[in-house]
C-alpha positions in Angstrom: -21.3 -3.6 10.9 -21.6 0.0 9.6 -22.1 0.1 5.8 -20.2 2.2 3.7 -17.3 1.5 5.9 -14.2 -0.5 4.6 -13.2 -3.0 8.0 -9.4 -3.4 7.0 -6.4 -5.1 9.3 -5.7 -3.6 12.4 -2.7 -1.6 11.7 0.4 -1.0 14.9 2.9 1.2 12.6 4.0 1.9 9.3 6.7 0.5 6.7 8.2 3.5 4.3 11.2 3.1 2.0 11.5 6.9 2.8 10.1 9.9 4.8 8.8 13.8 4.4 11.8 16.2 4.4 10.6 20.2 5.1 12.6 22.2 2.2 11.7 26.3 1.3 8.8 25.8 3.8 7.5 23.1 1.7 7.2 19.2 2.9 8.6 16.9 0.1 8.5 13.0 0.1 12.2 12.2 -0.5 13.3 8.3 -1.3 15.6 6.7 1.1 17.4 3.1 0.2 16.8 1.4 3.4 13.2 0.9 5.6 11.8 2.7 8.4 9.3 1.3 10.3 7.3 4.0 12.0 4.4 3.9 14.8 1.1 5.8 13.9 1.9 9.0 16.0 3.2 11.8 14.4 5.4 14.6 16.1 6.8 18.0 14.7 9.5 15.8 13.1 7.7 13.7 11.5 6.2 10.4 12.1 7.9 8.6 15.5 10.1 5.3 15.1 8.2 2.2 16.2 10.0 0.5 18.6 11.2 -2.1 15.9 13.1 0.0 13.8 16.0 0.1 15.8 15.6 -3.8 17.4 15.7 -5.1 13.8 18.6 -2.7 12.5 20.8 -4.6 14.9 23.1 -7.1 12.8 22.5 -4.8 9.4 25.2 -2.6 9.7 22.2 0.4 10.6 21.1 -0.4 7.2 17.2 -2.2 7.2 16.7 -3.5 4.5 15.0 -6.6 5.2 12.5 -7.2 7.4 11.3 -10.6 8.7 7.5 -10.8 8.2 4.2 -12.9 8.2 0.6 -12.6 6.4 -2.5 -12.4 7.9 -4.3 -14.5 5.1 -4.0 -16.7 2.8 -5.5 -15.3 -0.4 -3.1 -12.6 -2.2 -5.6 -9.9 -2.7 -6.7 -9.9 1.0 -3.0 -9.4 2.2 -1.7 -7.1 -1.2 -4.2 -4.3 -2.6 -3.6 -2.7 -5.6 -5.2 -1.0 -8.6 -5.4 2.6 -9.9 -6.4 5.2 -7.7 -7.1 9.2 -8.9 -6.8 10.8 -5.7 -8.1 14.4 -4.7 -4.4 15.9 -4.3 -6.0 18.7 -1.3 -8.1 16.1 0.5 -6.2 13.1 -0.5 -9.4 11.1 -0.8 -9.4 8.5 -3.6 -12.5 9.8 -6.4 -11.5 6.8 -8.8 -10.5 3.4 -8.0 -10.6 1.0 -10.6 -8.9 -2.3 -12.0 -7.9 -1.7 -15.6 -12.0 -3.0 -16.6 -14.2 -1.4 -14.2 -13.8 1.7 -11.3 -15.6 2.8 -8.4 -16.3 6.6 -9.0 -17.6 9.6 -7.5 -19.6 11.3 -9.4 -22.5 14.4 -9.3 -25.1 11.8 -9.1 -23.2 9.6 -6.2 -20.8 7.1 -6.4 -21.2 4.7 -10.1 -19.6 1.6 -11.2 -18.0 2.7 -14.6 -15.7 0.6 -16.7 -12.2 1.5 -16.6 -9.9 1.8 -19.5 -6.6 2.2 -17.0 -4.7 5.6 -16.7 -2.9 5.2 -20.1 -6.0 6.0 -22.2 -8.5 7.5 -19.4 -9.0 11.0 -20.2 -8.9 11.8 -16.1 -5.9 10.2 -16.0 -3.7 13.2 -17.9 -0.5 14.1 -16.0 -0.3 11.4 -13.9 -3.6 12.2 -11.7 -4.3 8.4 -11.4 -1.7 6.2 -10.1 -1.2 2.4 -9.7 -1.7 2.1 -5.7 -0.3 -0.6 -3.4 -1.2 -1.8 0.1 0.3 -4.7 1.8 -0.5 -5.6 5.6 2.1 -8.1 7.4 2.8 -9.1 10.2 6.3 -8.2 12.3 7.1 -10.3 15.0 4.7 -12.2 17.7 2.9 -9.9 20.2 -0.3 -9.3 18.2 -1.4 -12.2 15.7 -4.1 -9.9 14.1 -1.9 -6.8 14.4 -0.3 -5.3 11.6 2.2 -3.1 9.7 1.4 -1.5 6.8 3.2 -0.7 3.3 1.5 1.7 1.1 3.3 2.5 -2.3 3.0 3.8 -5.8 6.0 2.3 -7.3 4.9 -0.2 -10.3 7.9 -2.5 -9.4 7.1 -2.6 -6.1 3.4 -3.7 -6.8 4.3 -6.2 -9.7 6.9 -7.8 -7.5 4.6 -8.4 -4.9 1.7 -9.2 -6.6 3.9 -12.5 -8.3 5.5 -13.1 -5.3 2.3 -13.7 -3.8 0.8 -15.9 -6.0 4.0 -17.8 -6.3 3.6 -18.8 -2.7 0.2 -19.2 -2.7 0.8 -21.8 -5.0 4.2 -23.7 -4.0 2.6 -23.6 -0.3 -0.6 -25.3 -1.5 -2.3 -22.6 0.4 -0.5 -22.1 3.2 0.6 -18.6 2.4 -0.2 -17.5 6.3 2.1 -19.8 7.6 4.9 -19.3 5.5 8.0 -17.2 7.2 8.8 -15.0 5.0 11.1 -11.6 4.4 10.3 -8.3 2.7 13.8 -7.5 1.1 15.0 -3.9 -0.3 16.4 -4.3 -3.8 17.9 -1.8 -6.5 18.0 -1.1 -10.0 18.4 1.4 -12.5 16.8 2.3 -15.9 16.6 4.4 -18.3 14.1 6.6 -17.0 16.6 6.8 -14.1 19.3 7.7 -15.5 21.5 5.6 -14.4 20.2 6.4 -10.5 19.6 3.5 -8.4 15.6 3.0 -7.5 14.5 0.8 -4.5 11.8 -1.2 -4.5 10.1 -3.8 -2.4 10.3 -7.6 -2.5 8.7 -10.8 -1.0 11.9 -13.7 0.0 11.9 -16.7 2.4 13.3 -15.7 5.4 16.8 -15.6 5.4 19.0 -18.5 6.5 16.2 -20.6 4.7 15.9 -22.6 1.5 12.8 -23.1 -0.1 11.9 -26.9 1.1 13.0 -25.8 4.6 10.4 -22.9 4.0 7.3 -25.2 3.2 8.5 -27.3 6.3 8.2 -24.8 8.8 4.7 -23.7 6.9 3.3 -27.0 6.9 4.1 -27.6 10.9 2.5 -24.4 11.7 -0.5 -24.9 10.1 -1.1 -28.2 11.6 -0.9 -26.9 14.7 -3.0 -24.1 14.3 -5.3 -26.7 12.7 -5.1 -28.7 16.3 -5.6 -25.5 18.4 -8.8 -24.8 16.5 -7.1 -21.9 14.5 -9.7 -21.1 11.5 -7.8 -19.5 8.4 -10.6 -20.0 6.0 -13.4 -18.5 8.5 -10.4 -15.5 8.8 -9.9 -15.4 5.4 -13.7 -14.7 4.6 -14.3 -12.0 7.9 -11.7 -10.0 6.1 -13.0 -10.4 2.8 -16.4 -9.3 3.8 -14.5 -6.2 5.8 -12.5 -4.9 2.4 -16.2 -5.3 0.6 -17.8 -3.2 3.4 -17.0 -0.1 2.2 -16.5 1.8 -1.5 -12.8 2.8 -0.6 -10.7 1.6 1.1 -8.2 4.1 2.3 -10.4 6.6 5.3 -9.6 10.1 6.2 -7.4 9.5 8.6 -5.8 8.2 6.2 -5.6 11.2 3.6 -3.0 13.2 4.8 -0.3 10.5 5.1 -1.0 9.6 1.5 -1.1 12.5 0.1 2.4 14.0 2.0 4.1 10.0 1.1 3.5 10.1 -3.1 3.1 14.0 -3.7 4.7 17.1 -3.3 3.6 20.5 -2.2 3.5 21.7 -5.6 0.8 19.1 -6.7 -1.3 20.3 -4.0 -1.8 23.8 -4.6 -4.7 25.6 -6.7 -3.1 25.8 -10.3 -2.3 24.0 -12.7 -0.1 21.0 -13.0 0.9 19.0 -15.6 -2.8 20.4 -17.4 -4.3 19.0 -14.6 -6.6 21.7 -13.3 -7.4 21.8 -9.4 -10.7 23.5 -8.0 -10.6 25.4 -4.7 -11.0 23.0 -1.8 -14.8 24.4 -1.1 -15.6 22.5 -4.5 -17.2 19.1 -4.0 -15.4 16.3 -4.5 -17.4 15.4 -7.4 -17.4 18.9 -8.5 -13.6 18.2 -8.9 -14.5 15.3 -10.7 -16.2 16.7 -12.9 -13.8 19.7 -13.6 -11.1 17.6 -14.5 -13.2 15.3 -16.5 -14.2 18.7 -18.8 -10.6 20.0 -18.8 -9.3 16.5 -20.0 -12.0 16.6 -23.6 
């Protein structure tokens, strides 16, 4: 296995609760109140519907905003990803990635294990540069067991939703969280930082048409029979454990464009200022960039 890289899931398509509009010659992530589920290939238009997006609209009034779903694993954090990330808005590499005690950061002198005081009182944090970031892998219906779809976000009630849901299930399963059908389900709200607009965020459900006990049922029959088929969860479990820990980051550059046009606009990725956050010229070193903001921020 090559060192320094992260092995993650397999990934067939993409799950977005909106898409990249093109307004004064600028391309803008606007939020949309239903899914899209996307393949990886990306046209003039955008990013091209996966083949499921319009098979599971049917029945939902062209509205999707639930989609039936399955993990990979059975431990939360191998499935759901988060923690706060300080991207490079020009490369859209991650520089920072830390858990509100320690980071992973690139520095002058290579990449250091610093503690990390979260973006509320991190000094390279200041207007907004570091973000909580999300990354759930599921599974969407049954061609490829090991293939995935994937749900990147920087909304915090997204991420706290998910991360309870999770451990919830992992819990009322007894473990079983890969065998559990479940549902990721769009719901609203508003607040005050809203103003009274409606915000979507993401949620973990039992699939629909199911109670709970009806839930652990189906869970507990599929793992016995993935116990009798020789199906090994724990040895899965651990492959992909040792996979995330391959590799510093865990987002590649493939990977940079996408985040950077999903969570920020034009304007943040320009040369200038924003927000008192000052950007170097792309030539500049990612550390040098680091570093920059690191002596603008004292």
């Amino acid at each position: 296995m090559l060192k320094g890289l992260a092995i993650t899931p397999p990934v067939l398509g993409r799950i977005s609760i909106g898409k990249v509009i093109e307004k004064n010659g600028k391309r803008l992530p606007e939020k949309d109140d239903q899914f899209t589920i996307t393949s990886q290939v990306q046209g003039k238009d955008g990013w091209l519907l996966h083949p499921l997006n319009d098979e599971l609209r049917k029945g939902q009034e062209d509205k999707l905003r639930s989609i039936p779903v399955r993990l990979l694993f059975n431990e939360p954090e191998l499935n759901f990803r988060a923690d706060y990330t300080l991207f490079d808005r020009q490369s859209g590499r991650p520089l920072c990635v830390g858990n509100g005690e320690t980071c992973k950061r690139v520095t002058q002198d290579g990449m250091q294990s610093l503690p990390c005081p979260s973006p509320d009182a991190c000094p390279l944090a200041k207007g907004g540069a570091c973000k909580p970031y999300g990354r759930l892998n599921v599974l969407i219906g049954d061609d490829d067991p090991l293939g995935s779809f994937v749900f990147r976000t920087t909304g915090f009630n997204s991420i706290r939703t998910l991360a309870a849901r999770f451990h919830y299930f992992q819990a009322i399963s007894g473990n079983r969280l890969a065998c559990l059908p479940l549902e990721l389900r769009l719901r609203g709200k508003s607040t005050r930082q809203s103003h009274g607009t409606p915000i979507f965020y993401v949620d973990l459900t039992v699939r629909s048409g199911m109670d709970m006990a009806a839930a652990l049922q189906a869970a507990n029959e599929l793992d016995a029979l993935r116990q009798a088929s020789g199906f090994d969860q724990v040895a899965l479990d651990e492959a992909a454990r040792r996979g995330f820990g391959n590799g510093a980051f865990e987002d590649s550059e493939e990977d940079a464009g996408a985040v950077i046009e999903e969570f920020y606009s034009s304007a943040d990725t320009i040369t200038a200022k924003v927000q008192g956050e000052v950007l170097q010229p792309a030539t500049t070193s990612l550390a040098g960039k680091l570093e920059a903001l690191a002596s603008s921020a004292n």
